[in-house]
FITORLUM-115077 format. One line per 10 residues: number of its first residue (from 1); their letters; for each residue x, y, z of C-alpha. Coordinates in steps of 0.05 Angstrom, whole numbers. Each point is the difference from the previous one (the first is absolute). Layout:
BEGIN
NUM	A	X Y Z  ...
This chain:
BEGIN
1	XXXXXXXXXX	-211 -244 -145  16 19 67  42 58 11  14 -19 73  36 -57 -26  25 6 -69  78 6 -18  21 29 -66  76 4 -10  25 64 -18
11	XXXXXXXXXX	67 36 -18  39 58 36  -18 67 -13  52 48 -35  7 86 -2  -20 23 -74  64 10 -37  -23 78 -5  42 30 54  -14 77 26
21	XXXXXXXXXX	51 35 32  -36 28 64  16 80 6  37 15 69  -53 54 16  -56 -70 -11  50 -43 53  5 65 43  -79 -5 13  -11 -79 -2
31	XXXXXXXXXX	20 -9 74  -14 -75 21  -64 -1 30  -5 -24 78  -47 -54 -7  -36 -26 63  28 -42 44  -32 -66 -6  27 -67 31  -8 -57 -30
41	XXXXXXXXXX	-41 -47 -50  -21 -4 -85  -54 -23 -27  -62 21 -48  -62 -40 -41  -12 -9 -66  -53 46 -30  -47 -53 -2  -19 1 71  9 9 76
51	XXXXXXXXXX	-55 -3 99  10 -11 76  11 37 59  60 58 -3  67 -2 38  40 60 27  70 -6 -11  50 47 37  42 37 -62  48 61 23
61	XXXXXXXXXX	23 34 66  -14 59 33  12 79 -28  64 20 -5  15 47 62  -7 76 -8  -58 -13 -41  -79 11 9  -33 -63 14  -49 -14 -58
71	XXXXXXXXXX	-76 5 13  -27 -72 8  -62 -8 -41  -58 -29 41  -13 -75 2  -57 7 -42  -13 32 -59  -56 5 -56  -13 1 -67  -63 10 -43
81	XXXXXXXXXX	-7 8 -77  -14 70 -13  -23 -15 -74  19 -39 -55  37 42 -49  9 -52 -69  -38 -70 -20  19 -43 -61  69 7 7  41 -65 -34
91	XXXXXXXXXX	46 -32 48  22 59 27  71 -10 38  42 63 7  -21 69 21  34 68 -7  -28 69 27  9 55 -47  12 75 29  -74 10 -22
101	XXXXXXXXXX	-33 -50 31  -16 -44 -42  23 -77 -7  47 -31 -48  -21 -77 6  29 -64 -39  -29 -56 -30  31 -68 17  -28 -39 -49  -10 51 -63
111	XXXXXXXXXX	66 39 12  -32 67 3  3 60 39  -65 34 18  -12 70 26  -58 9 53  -29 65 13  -11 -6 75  -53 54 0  -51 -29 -60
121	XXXXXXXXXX	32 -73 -4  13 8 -63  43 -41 -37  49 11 -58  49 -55 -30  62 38 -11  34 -60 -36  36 -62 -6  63 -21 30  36 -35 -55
131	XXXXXXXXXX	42 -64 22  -56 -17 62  -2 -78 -6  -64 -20 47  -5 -68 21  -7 -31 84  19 58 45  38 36 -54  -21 61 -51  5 67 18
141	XXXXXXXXXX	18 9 81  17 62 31  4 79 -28  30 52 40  2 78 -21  70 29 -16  28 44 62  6 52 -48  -63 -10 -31  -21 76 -4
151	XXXXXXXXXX	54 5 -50  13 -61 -30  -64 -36 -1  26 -60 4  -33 -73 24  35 -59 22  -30 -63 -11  20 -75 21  -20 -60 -44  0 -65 -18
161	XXXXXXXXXX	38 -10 -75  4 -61 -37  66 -12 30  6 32 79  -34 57 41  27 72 -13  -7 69 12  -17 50 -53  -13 72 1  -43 37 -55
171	XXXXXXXXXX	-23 74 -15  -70 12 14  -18 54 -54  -77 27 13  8 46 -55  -11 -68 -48  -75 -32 -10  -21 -50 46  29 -71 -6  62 28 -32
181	XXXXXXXXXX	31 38 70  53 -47 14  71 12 -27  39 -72 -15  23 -40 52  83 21 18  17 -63 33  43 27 60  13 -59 40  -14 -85 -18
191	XXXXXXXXXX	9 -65 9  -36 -10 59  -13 -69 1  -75 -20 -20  -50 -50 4  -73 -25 10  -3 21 64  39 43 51  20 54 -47  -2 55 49
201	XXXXXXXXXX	-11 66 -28  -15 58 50  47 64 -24  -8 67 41  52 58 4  30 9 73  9 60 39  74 -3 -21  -33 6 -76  27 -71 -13
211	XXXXXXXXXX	-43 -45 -38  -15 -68 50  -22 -59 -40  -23 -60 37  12 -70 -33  -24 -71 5  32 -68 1  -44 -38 -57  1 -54 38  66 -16 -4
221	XXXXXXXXXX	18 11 78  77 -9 -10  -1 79 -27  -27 28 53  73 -12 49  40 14 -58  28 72 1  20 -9 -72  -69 -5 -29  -59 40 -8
231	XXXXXXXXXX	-48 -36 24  -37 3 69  24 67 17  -9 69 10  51 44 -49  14 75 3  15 32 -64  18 71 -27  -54 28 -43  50 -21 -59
241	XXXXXXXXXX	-4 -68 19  66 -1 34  7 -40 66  -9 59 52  62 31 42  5 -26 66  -39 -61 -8  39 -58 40  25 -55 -49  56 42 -50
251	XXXXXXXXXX	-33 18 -63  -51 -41 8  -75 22 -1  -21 -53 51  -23 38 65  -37 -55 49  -1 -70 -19  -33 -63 22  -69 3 -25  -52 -38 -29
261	XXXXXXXXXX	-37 52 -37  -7 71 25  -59 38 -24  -4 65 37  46 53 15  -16 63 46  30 51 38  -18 22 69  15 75 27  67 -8 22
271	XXXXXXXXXX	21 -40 -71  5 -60 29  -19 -53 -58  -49 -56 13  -26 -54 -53  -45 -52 -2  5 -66 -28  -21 -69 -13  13 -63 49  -5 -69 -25
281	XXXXXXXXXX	-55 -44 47  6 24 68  20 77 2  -8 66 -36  42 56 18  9 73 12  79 18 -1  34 57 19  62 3 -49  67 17 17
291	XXXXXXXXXX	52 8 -44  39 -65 -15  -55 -39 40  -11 -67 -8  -78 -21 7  13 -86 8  -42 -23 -66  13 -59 -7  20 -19 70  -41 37 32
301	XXXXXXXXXX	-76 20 -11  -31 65 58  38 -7 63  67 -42 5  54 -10 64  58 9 -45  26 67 3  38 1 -62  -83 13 -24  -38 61 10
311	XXXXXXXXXX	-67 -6 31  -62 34 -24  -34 51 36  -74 -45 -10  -12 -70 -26  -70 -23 -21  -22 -75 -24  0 5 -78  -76 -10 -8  -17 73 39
321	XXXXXXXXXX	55 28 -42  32 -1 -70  36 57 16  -5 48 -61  8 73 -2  21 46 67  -6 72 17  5 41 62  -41 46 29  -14 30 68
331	XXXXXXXXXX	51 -32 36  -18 -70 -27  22 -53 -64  -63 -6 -38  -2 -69 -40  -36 -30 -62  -15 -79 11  -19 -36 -62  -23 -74 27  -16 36 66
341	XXXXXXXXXX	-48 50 -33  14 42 54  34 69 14  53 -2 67  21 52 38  70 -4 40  3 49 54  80 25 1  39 12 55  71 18 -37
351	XXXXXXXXXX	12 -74 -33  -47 -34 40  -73 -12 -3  -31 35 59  -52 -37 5  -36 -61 -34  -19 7 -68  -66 12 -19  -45 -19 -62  -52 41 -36
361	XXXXXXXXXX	-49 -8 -59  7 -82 6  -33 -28 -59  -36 60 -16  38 19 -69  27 -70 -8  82 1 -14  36 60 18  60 15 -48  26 69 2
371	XXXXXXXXXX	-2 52 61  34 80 -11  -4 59 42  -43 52 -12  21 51 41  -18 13 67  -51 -54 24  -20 -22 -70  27 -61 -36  -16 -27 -66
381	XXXXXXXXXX	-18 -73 10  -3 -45 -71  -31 -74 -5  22 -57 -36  -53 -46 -22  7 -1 -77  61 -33 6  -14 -67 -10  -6 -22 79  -54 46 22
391	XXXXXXXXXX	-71 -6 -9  -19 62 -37  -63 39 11  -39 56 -34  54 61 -7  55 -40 20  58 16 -8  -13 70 43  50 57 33  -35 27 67
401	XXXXX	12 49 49  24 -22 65  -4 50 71  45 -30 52  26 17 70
């Protein structure tokens, strides 16, 4: 089957029926979070593929006055694999950093989470997630640490049920043997709609310590404008599972809307948030979001003349892309291309790219999935070729070590 071209009907998402009242002191600290501004355009690619020449796309204006200007980062960067830290990982998808170092890394297709000791590559299988339903580009997505995680040691998780996409949150208990780590599942927010393809799935915590989920259209395109449903969006959430204060459509969880399939989110120095996602057959895009944006899937795929769409900040033919995961890092959006089997670098200048984007590691690691911060100029970089589109080698699927400037 094609996922560039297949339709799959699907229903409206709803809020779980468990309702959390939201403490004023929690409301207090959520302050809406001044995305980038970006200008118009929506689009994405399925995860099965996406190559041809990039495109700069003006995305924001200029600092607001009284302000520093921002350093520009130079027009070209590098980036060279320090070491790989993990092989014979099983379609690994999400990553989450713990305080120690090490890696907390999800299985797709066997529902799993997996913690990697950075230092020795080790590997130990803290458990199952119970309710993961694999099948196409669904299973277990994204995991994201709790913003209280020193104390509560709590992991979110988004997934693929037998019935939609939702987000869960489990204790992680290291006192208990191996393979038996994992609390149960507390479903905190569902009914995202689901499908073969186009599921989404990228969760990360904010620096407003709001949990940002980004969603997928399954191929039914109609969601994607529809303000009312869950589907091809970004949403904003309390750690409860509440739709977050200050988010611009009344008590609803939908932040930006207009996509095809987002798959990375990241934040840049100033907070600003950027994602990546998935185009149909002409355009992949990084976005800068804005809070009640709209990013033109269906009408409009990378850059668009209609103004009631927001442009991306770059555009790239689908097969040097498959946008995946995104991180930033000295001054720059780093991002994951799965058909493109390729790591880009986008140069910021605020909300705009700087300069043209620029590709790394083509072809040398085969599809790129997942890329997370490090800390200073290191990034954790994690391939995807196990996952039923790549061409898997010896040690595949790996984690490596990524310096970048």
């Amino acid at each position: 089957m094609n996922s560039r071209t297949c339709r799959e009907t699907t229903v409206e998402g709803t809020k779980i029926v468990q309702r959390r009242v939201v403490s004023a002191a929690l409301a207090t600290a959520a302050l809406l979070l001044t995305a980038g501004c970006s200008s118009d355009g929506g689009g994405g690619s399925p995860d099965a593929d996406d190559s041809a020449a990039p495109s700069r796309t003006a995305a924001g204006g200029p600092s607001p006055s009284g302000q520093a200007a921002e350093p520009t980062p130079p027009a070209k960067g590098s980036a060279k694999v320090v070491r790989t830290v993990a092989e014979g990982l099983n379609t690994p998808w999400g990553v989450a950093p713990l305080p120690d170092g090490d890696l907390l890394v999800s299985s797709r297709d066997k529902g799993t989470i997996t913690r990697v000791d950075t230092q020795s590559g080790k590997k130990t299988e803290l458990g199952e997630v119970t309710g993961v339903s694999p099948a196409g580009e669904g299973g277990l997505l994204g995991i994201a640490l709790s913003p209280d995680y020193a104390s509560d040691h709590m992991v979110y998780a988004y997934f693929t049920s037998a019935s939609d996409n939702r987000v869960v949150r489990m204790l992680y208990d290291e006192k208990k043997p191996s393979g038996e780590q994992l609390g149960a599942p507390d479903t905190i927010f569902k009914g995202i709609p689901k499908g073969v393809i186009h599921n989404g799935g990228r969760i990360a915590f904010g620096p407003d310590r709001m949990l940002y989920a980004g969603t997928g259209e399954n191929g039914d395109t109609g969601l994607s404008q529809n303000t009312k449903s869950l589907g091809g969006k970004i949403l904003r959430l309390t750690p409860e599972g509440d739709p977050a204060p200050g988010n611009p459509f009344p008590n609803s969880p939908v932040y930006s809307f207009g996509h095809r399939n987002v798959q990375g989110l990241a934040w840049d120095s100033k907070q600003r948030l950027f994602a990546s996602e998935f185009g149909q057959d002409t355009w992949d895009e990084l976005n800068a979001i804005k809070p009640g944006g709209n990013y033109g899937w269906p009408d409009a795929e990378g850059r668009s003349d209609n103004s009631a769409y927001r442009n991306p900040v770059a555009q790239w033919h689908t097969d040097d892309a498959s946008p995946s995961g995104a991180a930033y890092a000295k001054g720059s959006i780093w991002m994951a291309g799965l058909r493109g089997q390729r790591l880009w670098r986008i140069p910021l200048k605020g909300t705009e790219a700087s300069a043209d984007p620029q590709a790394f590691l083509q072809g040398e690691y085969g599809r790129l999935r997942t890329v997370v911060a490090a800390g200073g100029d290191k990034l954790w970089l994690v391939t995807s070729n196990t996952d039923g589109r790549g061409s898997p080698k010896a040690g595949d699927d790996r984690i490596l070590e990524i310096q970048v400037n």
